[in-house]
C-alpha positions as CSV (number, residue, x, y, z in Angstrom):
1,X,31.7,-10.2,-7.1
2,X,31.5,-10.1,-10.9
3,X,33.8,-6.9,-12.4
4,X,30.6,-5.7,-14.2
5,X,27.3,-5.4,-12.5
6,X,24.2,-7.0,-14.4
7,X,20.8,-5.2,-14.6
8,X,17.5,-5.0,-16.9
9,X,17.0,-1.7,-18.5
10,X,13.1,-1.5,-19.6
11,X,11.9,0.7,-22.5
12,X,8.7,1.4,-21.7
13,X,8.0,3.4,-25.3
14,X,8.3,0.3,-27.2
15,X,6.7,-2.2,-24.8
16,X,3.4,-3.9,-26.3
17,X,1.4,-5.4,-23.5
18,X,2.2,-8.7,-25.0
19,X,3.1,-9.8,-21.6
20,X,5.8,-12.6,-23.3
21,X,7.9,-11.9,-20.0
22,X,5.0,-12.4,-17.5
23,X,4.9,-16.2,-19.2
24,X,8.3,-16.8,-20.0
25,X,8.7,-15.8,-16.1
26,X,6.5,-18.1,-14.9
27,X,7.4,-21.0,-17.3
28,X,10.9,-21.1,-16.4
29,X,10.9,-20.1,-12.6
30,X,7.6,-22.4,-12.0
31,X,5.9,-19.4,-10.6
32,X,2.5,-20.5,-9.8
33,X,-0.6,-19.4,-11.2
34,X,-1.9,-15.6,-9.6
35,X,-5.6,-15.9,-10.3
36,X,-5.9,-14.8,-13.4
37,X,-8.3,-12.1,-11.9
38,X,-10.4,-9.4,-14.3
39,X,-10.0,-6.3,-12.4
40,X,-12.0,-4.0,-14.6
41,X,-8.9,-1.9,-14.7
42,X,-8.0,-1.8,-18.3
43,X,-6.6,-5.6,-19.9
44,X,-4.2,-5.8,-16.8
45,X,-5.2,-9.4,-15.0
46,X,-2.6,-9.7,-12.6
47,X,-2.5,-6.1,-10.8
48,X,0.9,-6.1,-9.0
49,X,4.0,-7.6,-8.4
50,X,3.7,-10.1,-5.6
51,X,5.1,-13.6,-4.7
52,X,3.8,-15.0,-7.6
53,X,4.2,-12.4,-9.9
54,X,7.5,-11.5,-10.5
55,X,7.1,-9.9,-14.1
56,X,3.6,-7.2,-14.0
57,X,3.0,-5.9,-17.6
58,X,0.9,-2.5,-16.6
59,X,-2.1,-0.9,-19.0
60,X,-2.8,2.5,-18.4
61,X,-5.2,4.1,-20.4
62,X,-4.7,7.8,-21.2
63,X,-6.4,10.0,-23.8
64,X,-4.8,9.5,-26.8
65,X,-2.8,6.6,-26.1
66,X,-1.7,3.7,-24.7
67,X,1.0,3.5,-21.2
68,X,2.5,0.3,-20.8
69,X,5.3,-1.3,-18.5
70,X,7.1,-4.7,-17.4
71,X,7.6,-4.1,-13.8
72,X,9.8,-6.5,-11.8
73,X,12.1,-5.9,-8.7
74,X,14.8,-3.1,-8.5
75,X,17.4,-4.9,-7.1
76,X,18.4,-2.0,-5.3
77,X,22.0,-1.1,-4.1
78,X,20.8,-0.5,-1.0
79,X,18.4,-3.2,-0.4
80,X,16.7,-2.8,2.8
81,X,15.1,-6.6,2.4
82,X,18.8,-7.5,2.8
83,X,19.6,-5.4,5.1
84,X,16.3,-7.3,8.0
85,X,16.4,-10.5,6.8
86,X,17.3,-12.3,10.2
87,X,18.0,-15.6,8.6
88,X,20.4,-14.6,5.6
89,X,17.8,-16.3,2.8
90,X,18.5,-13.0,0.6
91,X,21.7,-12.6,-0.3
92,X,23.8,-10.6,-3.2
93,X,25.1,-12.4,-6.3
94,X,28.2,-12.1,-7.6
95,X,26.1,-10.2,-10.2
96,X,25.2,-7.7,-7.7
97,X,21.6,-9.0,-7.7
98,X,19.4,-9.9,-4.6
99,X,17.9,-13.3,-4.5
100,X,15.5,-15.3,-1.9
101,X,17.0,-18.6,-1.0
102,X,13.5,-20.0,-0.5
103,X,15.0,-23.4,1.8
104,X,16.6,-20.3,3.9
105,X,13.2,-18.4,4.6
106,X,11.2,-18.9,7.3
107,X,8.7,-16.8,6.7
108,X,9.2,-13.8,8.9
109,X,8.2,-11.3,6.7
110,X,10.2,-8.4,7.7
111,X,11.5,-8.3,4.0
112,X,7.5,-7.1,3.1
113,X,7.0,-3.9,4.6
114,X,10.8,-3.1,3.6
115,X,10.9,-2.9,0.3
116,X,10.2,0.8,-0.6
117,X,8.6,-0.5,-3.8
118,X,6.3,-3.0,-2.5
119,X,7.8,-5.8,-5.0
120,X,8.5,-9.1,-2.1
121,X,6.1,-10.9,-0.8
122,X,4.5,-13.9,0.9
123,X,2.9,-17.0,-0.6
124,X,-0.6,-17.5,1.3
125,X,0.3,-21.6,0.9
126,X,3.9,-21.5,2.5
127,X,4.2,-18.0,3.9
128,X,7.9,-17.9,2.4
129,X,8.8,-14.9,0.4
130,X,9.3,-14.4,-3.0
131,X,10.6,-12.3,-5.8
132,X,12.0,-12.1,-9.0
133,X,16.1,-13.8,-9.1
134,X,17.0,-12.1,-12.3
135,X,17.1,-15.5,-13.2
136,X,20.1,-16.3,-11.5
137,X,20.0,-20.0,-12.4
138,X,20.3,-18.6,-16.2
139,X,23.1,-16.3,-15.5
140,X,24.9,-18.6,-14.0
141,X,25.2,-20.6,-17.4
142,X,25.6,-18.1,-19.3
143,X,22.2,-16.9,-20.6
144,X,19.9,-13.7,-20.3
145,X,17.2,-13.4,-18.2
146,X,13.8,-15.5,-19.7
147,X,11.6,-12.3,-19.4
148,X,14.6,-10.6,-21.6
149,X,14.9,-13.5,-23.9
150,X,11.2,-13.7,-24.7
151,X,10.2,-9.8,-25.4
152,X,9.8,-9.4,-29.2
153,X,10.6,-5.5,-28.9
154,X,13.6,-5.4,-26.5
155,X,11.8,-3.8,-24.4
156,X,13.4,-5.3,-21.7
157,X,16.8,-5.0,-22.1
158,X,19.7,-7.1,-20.1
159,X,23.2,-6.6,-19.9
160,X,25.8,-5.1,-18.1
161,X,24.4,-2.2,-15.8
162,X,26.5,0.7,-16.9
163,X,26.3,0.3,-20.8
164,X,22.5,0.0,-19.7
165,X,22.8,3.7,-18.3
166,X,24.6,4.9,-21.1
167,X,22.4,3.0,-23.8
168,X,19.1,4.5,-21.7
169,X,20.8,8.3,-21.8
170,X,21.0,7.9,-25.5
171,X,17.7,6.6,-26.0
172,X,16.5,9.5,-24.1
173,X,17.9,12.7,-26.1
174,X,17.2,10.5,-29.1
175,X,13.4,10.8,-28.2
176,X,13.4,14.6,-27.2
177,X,15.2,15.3,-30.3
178,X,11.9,14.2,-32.0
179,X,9.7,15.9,-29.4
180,X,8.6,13.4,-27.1
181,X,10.0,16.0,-24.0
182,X,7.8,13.9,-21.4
183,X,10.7,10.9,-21.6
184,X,12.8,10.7,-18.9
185,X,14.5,8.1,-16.8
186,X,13.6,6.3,-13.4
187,X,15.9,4.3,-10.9
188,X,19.3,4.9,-13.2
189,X,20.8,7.4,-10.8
190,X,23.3,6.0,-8.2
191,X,22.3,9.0,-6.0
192,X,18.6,8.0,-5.6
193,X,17.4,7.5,-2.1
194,X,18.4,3.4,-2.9
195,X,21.3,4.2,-4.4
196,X,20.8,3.5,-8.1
197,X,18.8,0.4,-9.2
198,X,19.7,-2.6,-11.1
199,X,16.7,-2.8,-12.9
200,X,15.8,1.0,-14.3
201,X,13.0,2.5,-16.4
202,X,12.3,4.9,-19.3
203,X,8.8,6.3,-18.8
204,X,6.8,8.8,-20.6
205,X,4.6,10.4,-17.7
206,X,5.0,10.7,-13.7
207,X,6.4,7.5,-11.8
208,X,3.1,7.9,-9.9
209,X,1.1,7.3,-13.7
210,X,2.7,3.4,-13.5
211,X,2.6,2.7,-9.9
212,X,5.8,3.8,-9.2
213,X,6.6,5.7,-5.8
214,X,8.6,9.0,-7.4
215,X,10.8,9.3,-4.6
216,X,11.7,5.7,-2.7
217,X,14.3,6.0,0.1
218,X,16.4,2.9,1.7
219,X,13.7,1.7,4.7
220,X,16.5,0.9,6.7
221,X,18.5,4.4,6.3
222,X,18.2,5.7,9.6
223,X,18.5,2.7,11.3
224,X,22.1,3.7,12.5
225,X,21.6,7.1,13.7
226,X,18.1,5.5,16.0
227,X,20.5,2.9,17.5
228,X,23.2,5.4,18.2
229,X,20.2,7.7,19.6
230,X,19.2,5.1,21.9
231,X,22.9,3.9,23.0
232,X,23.3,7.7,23.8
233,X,19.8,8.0,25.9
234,X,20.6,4.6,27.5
235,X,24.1,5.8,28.4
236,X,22.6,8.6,30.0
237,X,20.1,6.7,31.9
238,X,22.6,5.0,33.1
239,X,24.3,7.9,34.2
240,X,21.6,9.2,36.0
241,X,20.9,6.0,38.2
242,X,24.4,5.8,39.0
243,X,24.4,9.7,40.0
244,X,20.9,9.1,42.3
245,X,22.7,5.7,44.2
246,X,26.0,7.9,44.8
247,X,24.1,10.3,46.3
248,X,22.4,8.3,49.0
249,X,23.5,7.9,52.5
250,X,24.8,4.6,53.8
């Protein structure tokens, strides 16, 4: 594993809706094209992350102002997609991201309902998930992320994950200092229910205003204590079978 864990760190107060990283994603990860849909819901065409939309620029339109966000995937320290994929096609980095080897998938899709933040998903044409890589290709040789490289307002922010936290902490008693109280930070804290993210957020209204579920747990948490729950009530079926035979007379 690398010594320093890589992550993006998103800036939502000074992201433009120029959705740069939506098409430098797609241009250098030949995602395919998502429709290109008019949803009537503000100048957002593509809706959601999905399979083939691994960069979502959110609109939201408030009195006043203007919300906007570059969503991509969390890569979670707890990744439950990791944690049911039967076939091992996800799999951590060395930079502590999690990536979908697509020649691994077969297309389950246990990964889908998994995710806590509804980011993977299955391609209609090949039924093989996909999700953002953090551009691991790019890391490998040295370079930043292409949704990174392209934003004109560093916005989206890449670099090691703890000077992100500390940079984003900053940022944020910087802006209450000038009265914007409503800024706060989402996914930075490594005692969330995924365990802190690798991709993290300063927003200026509820999770809930962007999309964003406000209190995501680890799908596969409890999957321990249920298999230890039903060892324990098999055990004592067992038990109990064995007690009704020994009673009997030959």
């Amino acid at each position: 594993m690398a010594e320093q864990r890589m992550g993006f760190f998103t800036d939502t107060t000074v992201c433009i809706g120029c959705k740069a990283c939506e098409v430098a994603c797609k241009e250098w990860n030949d995602v395919p094209d998502d429709g290109f849909v008019f949803r009537a819901t503000s100048y957002d065409n593509t809706g959601a992350l999905g399979a083939s939309t691994w960069r979502h620029v959110a609109f939201v339109e408030q009195d006043g102002r203007w919300l906007m966000m570059s969503d991509v995937c969390k890569h979670c320290t707890h990744a439950a997609c990791l944690d049911v994929c039967p076939t091992g096609a996800l799999f951590r980095t060395e930079f502590d991201t999690v990536v979908v080897q697509s020649d691994v998938c077969n297309g389950c899709g246990y990964c889908v309902p998994a995710c806590p933040y509804g980011v993977i998903d299955r391609r209609e044409d090949d039924g093989r998930a996909w999700k953002c890589t953090l551009c691991y290709d790019r890391l490998r040789g040295g370079m930043e992320p292409a949704c990174a490289k392209a934003c004109p307002t560093k916005s989206i922010q890449f670099g090691p994950l703890d000077e992100l936290r500390e940079r984003a902490r900053d940022r944020v008693e910087r802006l209450h200092a000038e009265g914007v109280t409503e800024a706060r930070l989402y996914g930075e804290d490594p005692d969330n229910g995924v365990g802190g993210t690798g991709a993290f957020f300063l927003l200026l209204d509820e999770p809930e205003t962007y999309g964003l579920p406000p209190d995501p747990v680890v799908t596969t948490r409890d999957l321990p204590a249920m298999w230890r729950w039903a060892g324990g009530a098999a055990l004592a079926l067992a038990a109990g079978v064995a007690v009704c035979f020994a009673g009997r007379k030959p």
